[in-house]
N, C-alpha and C positions, 0 to 999 in steps of 0.2 A: 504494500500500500504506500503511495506515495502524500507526502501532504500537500494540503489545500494551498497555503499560503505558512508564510514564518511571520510571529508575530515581534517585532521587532523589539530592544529590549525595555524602552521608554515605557512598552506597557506593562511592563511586567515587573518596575519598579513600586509599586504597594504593594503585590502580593511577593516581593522577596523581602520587605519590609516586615512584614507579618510571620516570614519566616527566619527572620534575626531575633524576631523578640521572643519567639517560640523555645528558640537552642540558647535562650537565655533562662528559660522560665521554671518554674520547680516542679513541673513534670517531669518522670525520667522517660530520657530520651526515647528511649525502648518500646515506650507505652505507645509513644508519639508515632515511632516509624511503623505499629502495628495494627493503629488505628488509621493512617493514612492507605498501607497497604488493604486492608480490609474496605475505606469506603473507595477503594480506586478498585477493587475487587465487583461491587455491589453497581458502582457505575461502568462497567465496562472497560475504564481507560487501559488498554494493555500499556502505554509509555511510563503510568506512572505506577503499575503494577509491578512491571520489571523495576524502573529505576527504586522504588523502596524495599522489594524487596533485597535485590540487589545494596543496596544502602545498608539495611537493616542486618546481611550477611557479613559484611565485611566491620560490623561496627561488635560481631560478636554472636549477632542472634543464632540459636539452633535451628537447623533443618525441621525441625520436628513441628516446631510454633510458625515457622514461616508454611509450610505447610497444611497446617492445620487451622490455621486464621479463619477459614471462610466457616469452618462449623467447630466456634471457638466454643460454644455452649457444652460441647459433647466430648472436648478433646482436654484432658488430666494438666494441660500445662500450661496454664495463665490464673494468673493470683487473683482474689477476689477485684482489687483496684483494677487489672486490666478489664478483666468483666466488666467491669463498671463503665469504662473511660468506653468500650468498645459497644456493649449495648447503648451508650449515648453518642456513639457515633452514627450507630445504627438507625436510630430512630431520626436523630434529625438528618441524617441525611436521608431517607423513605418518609419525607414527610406529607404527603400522599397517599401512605399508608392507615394515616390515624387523623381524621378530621379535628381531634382537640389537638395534633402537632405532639411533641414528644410527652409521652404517659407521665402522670406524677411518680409512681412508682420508678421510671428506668430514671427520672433525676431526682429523689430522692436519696436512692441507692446511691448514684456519685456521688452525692453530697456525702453522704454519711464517709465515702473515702477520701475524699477532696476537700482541701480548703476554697473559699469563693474564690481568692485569686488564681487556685490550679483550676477551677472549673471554667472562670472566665479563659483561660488561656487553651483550654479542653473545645471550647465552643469555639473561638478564634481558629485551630488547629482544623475541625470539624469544617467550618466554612472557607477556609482557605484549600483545604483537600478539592472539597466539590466546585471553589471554583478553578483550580489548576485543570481536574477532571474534566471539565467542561469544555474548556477550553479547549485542551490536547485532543479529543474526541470530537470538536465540530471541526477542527483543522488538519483532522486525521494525522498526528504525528506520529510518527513510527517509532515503535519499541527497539531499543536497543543505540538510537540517535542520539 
């Protein structure tokens, strides 16, 4: 597949802004690359599926959790907080799925693991995935570029 167009880099200065403040933020890293992999999983984007999971290998992750991300509910190897960060990724990114928008129950639950400012940075993470995803996928970028 070839892409559409290149988006040049002026635009993609605030969403790499959002991702300086992110590798600064008291989320660990891990949680982050496995919740981006999961909503680039859910949206199709294969550029940003490869590139994190690819990311997420080299920074340490195991094969097992890269893997297993898409049916993290069923799979022995993610701590209650990733659960957490991942079903609220979940949810707001399918939000379409639930007309009152993400359940009290899946953000209750991060709360209970999260402080406000890791949640705000959790939602930040969540809307800048979907709109990279978005992106990469209406301009057809190719995996592995």
């Amino acid at each position: 597949m070839t892409a559409r167009i290149k988006i040049g880099t002026a635009g993609y200065q605030g969403l790499l802004a959002v991702e300086a403040h992110l590798r600064r933020c008291d989320v660990p890293q891990s949680t982050l690359e496995l919740l981006r992999l999961r909503v680039s999983q859910i949206n199709g984007c294969g550029y940003c599926v490869d590139m994190h999971a690819r990311d997420a290998k080299k920074a340490g992750e195991s094969d097992e959790r890269l893997w297993s991300v898409a049916a993290w509910r069923e799979a022995p190897y993610y701590t209650d907080e990733e659960r957490a960060a991942l079903a609220l990724a979940e949810a707001a990114t399918r939000l379409s799925d639930n007309p009152a928008g993400v359940p009290d129950d899946v953000w209750d639950d991060a709360a209970d693991h999260y402080t406000e400012e890791q949640l705000a940075a959790l939602v930040m993470a969540i809307a800048n995935i979907n709109a990279w995803n978005r992106i990469n996928v209406t301009v057809r970028t190719t995996a592995g570029a």
